[in-house]
Steps between C-alpha positions, in 0.01 A plus 500: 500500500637216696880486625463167258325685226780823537837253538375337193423850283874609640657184389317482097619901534828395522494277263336687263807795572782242426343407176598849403848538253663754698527720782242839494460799663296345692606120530856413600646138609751454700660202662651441892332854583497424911619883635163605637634830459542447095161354485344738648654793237446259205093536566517811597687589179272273279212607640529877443630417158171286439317814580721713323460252169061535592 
């Protein structure tokens, strides 16, 4: 896949994530997140809850 063809799958996966009605196990939004401290443990937390949830 091209960096093109990947930016745009990221971007419609993004989209496609904020259509959803509320925050998951897996899927949380959050707003003026710039610590990349906090960043870091948010996708380290989703991410072993996503394989937690399968």
């Amino acid at each position: 896949m091209t960096a093109t063809g990947n930016n745009e799958y990221l971007l419609g996966l993004v989209r496609e994530l904020c259509k959803l009605p509320h925050e998951t196990d897996w899927v949380e939004f959050k707003l003026n997140q710039d610590s990349p401290q906090e960043i870091g443990e948010y996708i380290s937390a989703l991410a072993n809850a996503a394989t937690l949830h399968g």
